[in-house]
Each structure stands twice: as C-alpha cells, then as structure tokens.
C-alpha positions as CSV (number, residue, x, y, z in Angstrom):
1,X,53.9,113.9,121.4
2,X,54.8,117.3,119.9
3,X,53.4,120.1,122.8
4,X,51.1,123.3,121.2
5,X,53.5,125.8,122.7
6,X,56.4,123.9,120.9
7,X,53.8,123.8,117.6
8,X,53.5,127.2,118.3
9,X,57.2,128.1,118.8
10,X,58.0,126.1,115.2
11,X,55.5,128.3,113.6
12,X,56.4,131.5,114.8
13,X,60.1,130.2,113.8
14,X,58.7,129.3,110.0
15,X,57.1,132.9,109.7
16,X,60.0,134.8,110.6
17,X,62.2,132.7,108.3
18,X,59.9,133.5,105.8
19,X,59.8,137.0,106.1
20,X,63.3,137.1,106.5
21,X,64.1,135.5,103.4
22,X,61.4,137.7,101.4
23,X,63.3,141.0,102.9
24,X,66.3,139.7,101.5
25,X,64.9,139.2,98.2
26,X,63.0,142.1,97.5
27,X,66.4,143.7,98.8
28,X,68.6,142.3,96.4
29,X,66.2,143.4,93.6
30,X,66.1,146.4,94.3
31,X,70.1,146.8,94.5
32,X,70.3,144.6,91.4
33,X,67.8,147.5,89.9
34,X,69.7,150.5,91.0
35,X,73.4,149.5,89.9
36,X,72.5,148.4,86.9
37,X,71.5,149.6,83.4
38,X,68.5,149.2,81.0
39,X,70.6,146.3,79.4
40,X,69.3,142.8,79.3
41,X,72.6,141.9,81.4
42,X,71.0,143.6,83.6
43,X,67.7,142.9,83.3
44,X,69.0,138.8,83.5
45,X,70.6,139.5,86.6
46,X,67.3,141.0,88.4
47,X,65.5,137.7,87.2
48,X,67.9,135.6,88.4
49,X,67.4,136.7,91.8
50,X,63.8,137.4,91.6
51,X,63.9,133.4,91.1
52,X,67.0,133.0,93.7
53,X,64.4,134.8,96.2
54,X,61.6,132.5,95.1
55,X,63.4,129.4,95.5
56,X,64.6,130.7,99.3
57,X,61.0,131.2,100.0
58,X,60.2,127.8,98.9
59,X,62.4,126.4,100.7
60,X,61.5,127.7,104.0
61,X,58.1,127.1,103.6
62,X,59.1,123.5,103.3
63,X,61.3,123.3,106.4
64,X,58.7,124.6,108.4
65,X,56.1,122.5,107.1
66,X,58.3,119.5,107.8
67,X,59.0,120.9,111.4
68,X,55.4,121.3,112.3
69,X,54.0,117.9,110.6
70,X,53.4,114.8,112.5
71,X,56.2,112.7,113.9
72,X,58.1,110.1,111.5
73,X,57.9,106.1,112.5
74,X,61.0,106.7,113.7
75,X,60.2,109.3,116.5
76,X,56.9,106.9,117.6
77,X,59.3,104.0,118.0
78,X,62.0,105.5,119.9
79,X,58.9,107.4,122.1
80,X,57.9,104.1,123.1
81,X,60.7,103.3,124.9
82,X,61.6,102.9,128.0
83,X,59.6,100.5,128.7
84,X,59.1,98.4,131.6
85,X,57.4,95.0,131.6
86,X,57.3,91.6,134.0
87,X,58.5,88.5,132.5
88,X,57.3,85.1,133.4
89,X,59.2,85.5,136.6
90,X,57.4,88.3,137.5
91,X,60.3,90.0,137.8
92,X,60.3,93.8,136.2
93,X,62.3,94.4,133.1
94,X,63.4,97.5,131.7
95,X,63.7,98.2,128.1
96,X,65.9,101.2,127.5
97,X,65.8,101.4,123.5
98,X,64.0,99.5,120.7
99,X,66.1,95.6,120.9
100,X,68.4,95.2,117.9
101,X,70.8,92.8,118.6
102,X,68.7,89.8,120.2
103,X,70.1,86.1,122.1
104,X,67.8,83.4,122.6
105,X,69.1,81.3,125.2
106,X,66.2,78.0,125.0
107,X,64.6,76.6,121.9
108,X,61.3,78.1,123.8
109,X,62.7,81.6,123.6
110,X,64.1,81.6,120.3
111,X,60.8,79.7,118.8
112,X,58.5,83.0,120.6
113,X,60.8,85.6,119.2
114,X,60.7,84.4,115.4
115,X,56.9,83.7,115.9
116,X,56.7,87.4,116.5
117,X,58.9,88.6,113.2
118,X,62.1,89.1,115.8
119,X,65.3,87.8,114.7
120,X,68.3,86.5,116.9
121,X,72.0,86.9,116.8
122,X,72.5,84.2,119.1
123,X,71.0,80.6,119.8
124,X,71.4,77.6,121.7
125,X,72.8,75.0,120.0
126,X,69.8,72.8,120.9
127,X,67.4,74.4,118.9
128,X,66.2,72.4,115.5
129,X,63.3,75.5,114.6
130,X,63.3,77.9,113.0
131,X,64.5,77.0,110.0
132,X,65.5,80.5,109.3
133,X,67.6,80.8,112.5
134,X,70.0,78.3,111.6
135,X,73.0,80.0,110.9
136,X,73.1,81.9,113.9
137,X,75.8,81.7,116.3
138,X,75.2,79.1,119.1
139,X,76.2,79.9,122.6
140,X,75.7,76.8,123.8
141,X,73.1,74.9,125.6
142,X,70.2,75.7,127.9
143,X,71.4,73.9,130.8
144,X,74.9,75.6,130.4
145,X,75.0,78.7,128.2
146,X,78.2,80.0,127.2
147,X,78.4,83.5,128.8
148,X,81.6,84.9,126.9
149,X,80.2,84.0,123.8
150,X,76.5,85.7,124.7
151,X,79.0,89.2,125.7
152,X,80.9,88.8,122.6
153,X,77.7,89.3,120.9
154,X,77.1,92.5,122.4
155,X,73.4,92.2,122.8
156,X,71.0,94.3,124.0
157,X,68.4,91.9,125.1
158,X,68.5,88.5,125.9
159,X,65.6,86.6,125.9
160,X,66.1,83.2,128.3
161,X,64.1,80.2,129.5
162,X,61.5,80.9,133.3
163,X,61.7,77.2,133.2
164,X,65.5,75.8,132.6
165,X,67.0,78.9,133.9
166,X,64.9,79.7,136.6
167,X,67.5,78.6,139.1
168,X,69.2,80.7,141.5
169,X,72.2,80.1,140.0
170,X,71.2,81.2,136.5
171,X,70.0,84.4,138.0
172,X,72.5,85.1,139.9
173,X,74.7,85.6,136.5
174,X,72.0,87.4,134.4
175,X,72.4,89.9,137.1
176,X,76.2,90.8,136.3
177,X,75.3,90.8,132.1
178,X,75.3,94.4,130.2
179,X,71.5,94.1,128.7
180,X,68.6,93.0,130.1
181,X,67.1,89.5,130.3
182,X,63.9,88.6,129.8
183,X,62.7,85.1,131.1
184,X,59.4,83.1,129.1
185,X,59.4,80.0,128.8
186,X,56.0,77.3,129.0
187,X,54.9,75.4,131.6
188,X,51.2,75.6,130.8
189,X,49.2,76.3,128.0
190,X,49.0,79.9,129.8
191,X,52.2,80.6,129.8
192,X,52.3,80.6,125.9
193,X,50.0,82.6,125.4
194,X,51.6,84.7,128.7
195,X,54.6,84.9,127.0
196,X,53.6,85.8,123.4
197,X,52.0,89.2,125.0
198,X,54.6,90.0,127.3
199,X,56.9,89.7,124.7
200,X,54.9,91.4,122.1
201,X,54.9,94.1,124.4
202,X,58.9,94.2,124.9
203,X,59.5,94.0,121.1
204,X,56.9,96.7,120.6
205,X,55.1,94.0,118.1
206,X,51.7,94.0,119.7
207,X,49.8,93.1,116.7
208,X,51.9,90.3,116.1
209,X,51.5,88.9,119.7
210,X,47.6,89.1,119.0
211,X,47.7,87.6,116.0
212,X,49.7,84.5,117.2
213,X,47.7,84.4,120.3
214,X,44.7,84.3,118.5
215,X,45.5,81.7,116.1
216,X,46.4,79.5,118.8
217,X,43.1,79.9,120.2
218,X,41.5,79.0,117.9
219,X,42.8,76.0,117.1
220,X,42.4,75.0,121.4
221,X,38.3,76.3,120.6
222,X,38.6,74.4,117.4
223,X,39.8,71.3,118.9
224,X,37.4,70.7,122.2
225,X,34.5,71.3,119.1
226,X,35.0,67.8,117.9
227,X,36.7,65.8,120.8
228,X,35.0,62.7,122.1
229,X,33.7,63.4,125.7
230,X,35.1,61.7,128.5
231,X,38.3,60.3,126.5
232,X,41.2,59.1,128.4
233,X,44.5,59.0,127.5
234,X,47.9,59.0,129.1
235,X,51.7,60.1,127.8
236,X,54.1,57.8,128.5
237,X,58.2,58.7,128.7
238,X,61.0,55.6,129.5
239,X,64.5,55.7,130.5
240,X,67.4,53.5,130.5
241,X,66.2,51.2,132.6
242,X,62.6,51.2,131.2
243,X,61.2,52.7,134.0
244,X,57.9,54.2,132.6
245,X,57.1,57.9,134.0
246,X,53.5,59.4,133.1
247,X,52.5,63.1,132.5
248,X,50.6,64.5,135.0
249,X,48.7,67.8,134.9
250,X,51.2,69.3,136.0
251,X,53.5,68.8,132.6
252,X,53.1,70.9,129.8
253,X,51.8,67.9,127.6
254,X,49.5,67.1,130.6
255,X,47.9,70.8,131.1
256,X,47.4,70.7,127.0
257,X,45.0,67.7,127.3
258,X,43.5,69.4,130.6
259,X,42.9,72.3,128.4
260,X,41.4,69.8,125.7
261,X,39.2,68.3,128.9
262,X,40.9,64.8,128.1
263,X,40.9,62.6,131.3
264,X,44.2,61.5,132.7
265,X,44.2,58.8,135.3
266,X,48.1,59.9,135.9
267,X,46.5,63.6,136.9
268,X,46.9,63.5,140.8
269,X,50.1,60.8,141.2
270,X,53.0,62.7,143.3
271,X,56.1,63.8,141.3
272,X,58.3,61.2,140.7
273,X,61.4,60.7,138.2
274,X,63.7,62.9,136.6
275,X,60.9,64.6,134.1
276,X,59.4,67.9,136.0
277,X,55.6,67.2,136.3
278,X,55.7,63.5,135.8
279,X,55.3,60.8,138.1
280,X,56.5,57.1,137.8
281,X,53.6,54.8,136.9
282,X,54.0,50.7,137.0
283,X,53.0,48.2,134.6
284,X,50.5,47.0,137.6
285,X,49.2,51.0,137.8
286,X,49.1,51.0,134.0
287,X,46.6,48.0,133.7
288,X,44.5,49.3,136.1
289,X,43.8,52.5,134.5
290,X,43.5,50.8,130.9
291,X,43.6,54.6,128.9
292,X,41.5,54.7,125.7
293,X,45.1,56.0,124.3
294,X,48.5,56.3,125.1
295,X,51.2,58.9,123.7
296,X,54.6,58.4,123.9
297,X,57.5,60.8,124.0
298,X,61.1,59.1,123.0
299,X,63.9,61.5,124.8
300,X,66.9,59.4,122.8
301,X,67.5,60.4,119.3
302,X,67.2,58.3,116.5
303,X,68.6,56.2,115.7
304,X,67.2,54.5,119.1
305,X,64.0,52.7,118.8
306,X,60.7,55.2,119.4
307,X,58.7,54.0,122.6
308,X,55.2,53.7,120.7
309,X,57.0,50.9,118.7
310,X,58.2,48.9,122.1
311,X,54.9,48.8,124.0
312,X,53.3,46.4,122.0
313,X,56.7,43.9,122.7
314,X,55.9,44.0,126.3
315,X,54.1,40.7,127.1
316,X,52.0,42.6,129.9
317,X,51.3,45.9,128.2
318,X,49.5,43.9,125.5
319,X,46.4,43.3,127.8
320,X,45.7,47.3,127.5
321,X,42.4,48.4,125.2
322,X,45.0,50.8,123.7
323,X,47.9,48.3,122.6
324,X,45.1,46.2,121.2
325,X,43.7,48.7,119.1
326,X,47.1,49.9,117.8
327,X,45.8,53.6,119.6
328,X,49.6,54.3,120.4
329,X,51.1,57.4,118.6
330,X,54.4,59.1,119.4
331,X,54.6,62.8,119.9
332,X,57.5,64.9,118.5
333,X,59.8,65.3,121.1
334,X,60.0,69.3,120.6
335,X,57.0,70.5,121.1
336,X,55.6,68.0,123.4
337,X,59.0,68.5,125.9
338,X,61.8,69.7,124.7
339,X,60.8,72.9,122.9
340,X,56.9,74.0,124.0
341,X,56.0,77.2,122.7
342,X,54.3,78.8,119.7
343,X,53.3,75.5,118.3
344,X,51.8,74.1,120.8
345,X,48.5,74.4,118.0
346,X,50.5,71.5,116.4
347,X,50.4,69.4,119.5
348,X,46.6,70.1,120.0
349,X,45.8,68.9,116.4
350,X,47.7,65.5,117.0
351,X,46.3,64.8,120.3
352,X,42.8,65.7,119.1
353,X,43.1,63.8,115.7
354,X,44.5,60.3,117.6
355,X,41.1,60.8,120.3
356,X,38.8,61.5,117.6
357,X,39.1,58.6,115.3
C-alpha cells in the first residue's frame, strides 16, 4: 500500500511540475510577443505556443494524477507475494513471485491445479484428466519422475503428490531442485478440501478454492440428505492371484463412505496387501459380513475383465445378498484410487445413487 508521506511527496512533485511547465509557457509567450511583429506570422506563432503550453500543462496534470491514483492489478499481485504457506506435509513453503511456469508431478496435483483455473507445463504421463492438459510435456510417472526433464522446464513451482512422494527419498531430491515444491495430495476426504485452500492460497486464487470447496460440499451435504440409514457396503480390489483386499476407513474410498455414514464391516481389519489402507478379506470373512452392496475397483486396464463382472462366477460369492440382487457396481479406477482429488463429488454421487435404489 501507497504510504501518505509518499502520496504526499507525489503531490508536491505534480504541483511543482505544474508550475514549472506554466512558467515556461507564459515565458515563451512573452518572448514570442516581444520579437515579433503585429503580423499574423507572428501572431500564429504566439498561439502555437499558447497551445504548446496548454498541452504541457495537460500533460502533467495527467502524470501526476496517474502517480497518485490507486495501484494497478498488477502492483496488488506482485504485493502479495512472498508468500509463505504449509503444504499437506506441513512443511512451510515459500512463494517468492506469482507461479508462471507450473509441473504437476501426480494426476492428484495436476487435477487440483486445473480445478483452480492454473495451467501446467509439465505432467505425468499417468494422468487421463484434464482434458485440456493433454498436450503438455510428460515427465514421467509418479513413482519415478523424470528430474532432467522437470529442470528443463524451468519451472517455478512444482506442485507434487503428500501421498506417492512422501518418501524420504523423494524429499530428499525436491530439496536440491531450483523452485519450490508444494506437496497435496488426498488421503481423506479432508485432505481435498485441505488442499484446494492451501493451494488457492499459493496461486493467489482464493475465490476459486472457495468456490470448488464449496461445491464439493455440497454435494457430501446433498448426498447424506437422501442415503438409506444404516446401509452397508464394502469395496472390493483383486490381484493376480485373486486375492480379494477390502477398503477400510483408512482408504480414501473408505473415509468417502465414512463421510457419507455408510457402514463398513472391513472398517477396523489390520493393513494388509499391497493397497495403502486396505486389508485382505477372505471369501469365509466376506460371507460373514454379507454387505447390502459391494463396489469394485479393477487396477488392470481394459481390456482385462472388470471385477464386478467376475464375482457373480464365483460359486461361493453367489450366496451374498449383494451378488443376488445384482447390487455390484464398479468404480472408475481414477477417482476412486488412482487419481482422488477435485472430483471426489463424482464418487459421492455413485456411491450414494447404488445405496439409494
């Protein structure tokens, strides 16, 4: 903000311009006057610069004006930085200057800065969404970013994952990089709505932040409205050797539905498998808990057969309430696991709509 002395100084500055510029004026009239004639030749030079004078005047009154009015948008942005904020880490980042040149290094980072109007110059090559951030350059994957291409970037923020590069080993090297990182990911429905204002607040795109975190709020409020109480339901991931694993609270699928109050017998198993916050669960274990419904998650691409379509082929799995009702849905793989973030609303409305048929 502009100081009253400085107001003060500009001012004082502006009037004796003005003045100035007047004295020179009435000064070169009156020379104008005394060297010349009563011809018009004359008289045309006087007006001249009678009109030159004006015009000086004019213009001085201007560039004071301008130097006294309010700041430009420019001048607010750049006075907003630096800025210092914690990331999902907790760990304090600095922001020097307003971000220009941006690298995403999850789908969860890159989906949070395009849901707040940013745009990146750099992606990993996992991410499907946005569509809009397509063509940029990919610098490789989550689990092993490409460090040369991130530098040959030349970023000046880099926005990476507090839950696939939380490792010491990923921290270690965001230490020796030229700009800042920022770490948000989303373990929780929390941490989305964590990360959206923390970000929001990095970007200096506040409104946008409470806009999306808003929205998102809604639909959770929205959604408990007109879900069944007491419904149960469990999410279900296989691998190779079909070995079923089941979310427990702990997931980020799992904290959704705790958010949504759905009941999930998997809730308190111990950690189990090779998916953070789920647990192996049995065929036996599965019986017992007989869920009103069952989502799937299918980590294989297509063209491998989805999990909600194999349950029902299982001799044993077809004694379950759910398998005999056909209450089986498959979740995308994105935003249920792969890529939680900004539209986690999405999720919400598919687990809600599957309860409350």
């Amino acid at each position: 903000m502009i100081k009253e002395y400085e107001l003060k100084s500009l001012s004082l500055k502006g009037n004796s311009l003005f003045l100035g510029v007047i004295s020179a004026g009435i000064g070169l009239t009156l020379i104008l006057s005394g060297c010349g004639s009563d011809s018009s030749d004359s008289d045309t030079a006087v007006e001249k610069a009678a009109v030159a004078a004006t015009q000086q005047v004019a213009n001085a009154t201007a560039t004071a004006a301008t130097a006294t009015s309010s700041p430009t948008e420019s001048t607010v942005t750049d006075a907003y930085y630096p800025k210092t904020v914690e990331d999902l880490l907790d760990r304090e980042v600095t922001i020097v200057a307003p971000p220009d040149r941006i690298v995403a290094l999850s789908p969860s980072a890159l989906e949070y800065l395009y849901a707040l109007g940013g745009v990146a110059v750099g992606r990993p090559s996992s991410a499907r969404y946005p569509e809009a951030a397509m063509s940029v350059e990919s610098v490789g994957t989550s689990y092993a970013p490409n460090f040369e291409s991130i530098l040959g970037l030349n970023p000046d923020l880099i926005i990476a994952d507090s839950i696939i590069q939380a490792q010491p080993r990923f921290l270690e090297q965001f230490k020796g990089l030229p700009a800042p990182v920022f770490l948000a990911g989303a373990g929780s429905y929390s941490d989305v709505l964590t990360a959206l204002e923390r970000l929001g607040v990095v970007l200096n795109r506040n409104d946008e932040a409470q806009a999306e975190i808003t929205r998102i709020q809604t639909s959770m409020e929205a959604a408990k409205s007109v879900l069944p109480p007491g419904a149960s339901a469990i999410v279900l991931i296989a691998d190779r050797d079909n070995t079923f694993y089941a979310a427990k609270n702990t997931s980020f699928v799992g904290d959704v539905m705790d958010n949504l109050g759905v009941v999930n017998p998997a809730s308190d198993l111990p950690d189990a498998g090779p998916f953070p916050g789920f647990s192996t669960a049995s065929i036996e274990i599965l019986l017992s808990w007989n869920p009103d419904f069952i989502f799937t998650i299918t980590p294989a691409p297509a063209p491998a057969p989805r999990l909600s379509t194999l349950l029902p082929s299982i001799p044993p799995m077809r004694g379950l309430s759910a398998v005999q009702s056909g209450s089986i849905l498959e979740l995308p793989l994105e935003i249920a696991l792969q890529a939680p973030g900004p539209r986690v609303d999405q999720l919400v409305k598919l687990i809600v709509e599957s309860l409350a048929q």
